[in-house]
N, C-alpha and C positions, 0 to 999 in steps of 0.2 A: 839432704843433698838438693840444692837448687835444679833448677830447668837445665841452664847449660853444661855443670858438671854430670849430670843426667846424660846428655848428648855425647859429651866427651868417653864417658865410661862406652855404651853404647857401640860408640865409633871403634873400640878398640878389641870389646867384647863379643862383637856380633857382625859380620856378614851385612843383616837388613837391620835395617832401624828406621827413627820416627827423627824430625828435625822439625821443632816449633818452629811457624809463620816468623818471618824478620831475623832468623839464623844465619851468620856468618857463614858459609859452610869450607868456602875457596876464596883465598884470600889472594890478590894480583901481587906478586914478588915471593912468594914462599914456596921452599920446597916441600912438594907432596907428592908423596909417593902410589899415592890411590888416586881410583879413578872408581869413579860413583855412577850408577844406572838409575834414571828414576823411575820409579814401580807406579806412585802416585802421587798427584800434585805439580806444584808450578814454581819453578826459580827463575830468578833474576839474572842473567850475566852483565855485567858494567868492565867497565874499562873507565879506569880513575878512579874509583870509589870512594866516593864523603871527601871529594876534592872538588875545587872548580870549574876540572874538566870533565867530570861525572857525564857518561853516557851508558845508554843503558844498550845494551849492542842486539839483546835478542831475548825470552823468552822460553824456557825451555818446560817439556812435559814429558808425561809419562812414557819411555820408551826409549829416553833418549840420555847419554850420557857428555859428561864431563870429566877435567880431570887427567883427562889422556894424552897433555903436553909433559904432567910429569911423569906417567907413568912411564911413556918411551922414552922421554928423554933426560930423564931424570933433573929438568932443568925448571926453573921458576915458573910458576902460574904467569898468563900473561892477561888475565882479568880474573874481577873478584865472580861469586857464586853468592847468591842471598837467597832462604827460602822466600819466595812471595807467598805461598802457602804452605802449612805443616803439607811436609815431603816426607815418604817413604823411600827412602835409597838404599841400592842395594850396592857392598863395597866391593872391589875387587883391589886386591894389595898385590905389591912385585912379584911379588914368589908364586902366585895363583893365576898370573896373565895365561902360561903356556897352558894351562887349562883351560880356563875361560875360552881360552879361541878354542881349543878342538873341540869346546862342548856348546858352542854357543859362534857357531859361524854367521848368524843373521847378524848378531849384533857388531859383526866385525866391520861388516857392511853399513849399517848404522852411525856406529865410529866412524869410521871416514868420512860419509856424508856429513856428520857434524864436525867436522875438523876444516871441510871444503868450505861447507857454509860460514863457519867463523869467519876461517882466511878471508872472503868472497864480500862477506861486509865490514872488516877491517881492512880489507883493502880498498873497498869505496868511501868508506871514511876519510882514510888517508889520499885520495886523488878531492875529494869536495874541499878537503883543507888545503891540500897544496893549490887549487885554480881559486878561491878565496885570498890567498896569499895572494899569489900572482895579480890577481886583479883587483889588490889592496881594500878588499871588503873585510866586515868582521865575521869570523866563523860562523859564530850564533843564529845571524841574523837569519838564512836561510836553509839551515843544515836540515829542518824537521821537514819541511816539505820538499829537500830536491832527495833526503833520503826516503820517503814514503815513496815519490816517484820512482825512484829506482830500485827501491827493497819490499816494497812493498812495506808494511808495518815491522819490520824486524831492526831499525836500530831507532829508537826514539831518544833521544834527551832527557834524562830524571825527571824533569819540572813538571811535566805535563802528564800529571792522574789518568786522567780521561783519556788520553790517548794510549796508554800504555793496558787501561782497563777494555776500551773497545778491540785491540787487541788481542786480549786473553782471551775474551770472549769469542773473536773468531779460531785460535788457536783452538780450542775444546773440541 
């Protein structure tokens, strides 16, 4: 059994599990019925993924979860999930949310704030694209530095390693 059918079994058999570095985990337009907590390690969130318009919207760590647009809403991912490093994630599935919250009230609190924070920099995305429009510039040209200005390091653009790495590094 390969690495990723390893993964797959895994995901279905277990609660927590291990996801090798460079793992698909959330993919943007699929419905998913889980929402993942990460115990340890570092993912990727993108919006566009392995497209042209590839951005990388924020960075995510131990503590923190995803996931939780399907599980409330039972409606399409609205960005992908990548391990950046082998992740330990721990699952929670439809049927185990009303538990989950009465056993685990921090994290409901946690959830929201990363629900706010997504919203918070996909909505600065989308006003830097719309006054770009408007003032007939190309998007590109200055998204990474008026978004560092205002996000501080949480939405970088794929292309640039080194910034998405001095990042991680302040994340830890």
């Amino acid at each position: 059994m390969d690495e990723h059918t390893k993964t797959i079994v895994n995901r279905v058999n277990s609660r927590i599990f291990k996801v090798p570095e460079g793992t698909l985990i959330l993919q943007e337009g699929e419905v998913n019925l889980d929402m993942y907590k990460i115990l340890n390690g570092h993912a990727e969130v993108y919006a566009g993924y392995q497209t042209q318009k590839e951005t990388l919207i924020r960075i995510l760590g131990p503590g923190e979860c995803f996931g939780e647009y399907g599980i409330l809403l039972q409606e399409p991912a609205i960005y992908t999930v990548v391990a950046y490093s082998e992740v330990t994630l721990f699952r929670i599935v439809e049927g185990e949310l009303g538990d989950f919250v009465q056993q685990n009230h921090k994290n409901i609190i946690d959830i929201m704030k990363n629900m706010a924070k997504t919203m918070m920099i996909m909505r600065c995305q989308m006003d830097l694209l719309i006054d770009d429009l408007e003032h007939k510039k190309s998007p590109d040209q200055n998204l990474l530095a008026r978004a560092k200005k205002s996000l501080g390091y949480s939405a970088l653009p794929n292309n640039d390693i080194s910034e998405r790495l001095r990042f991680l590094d302040k994340a830890k």
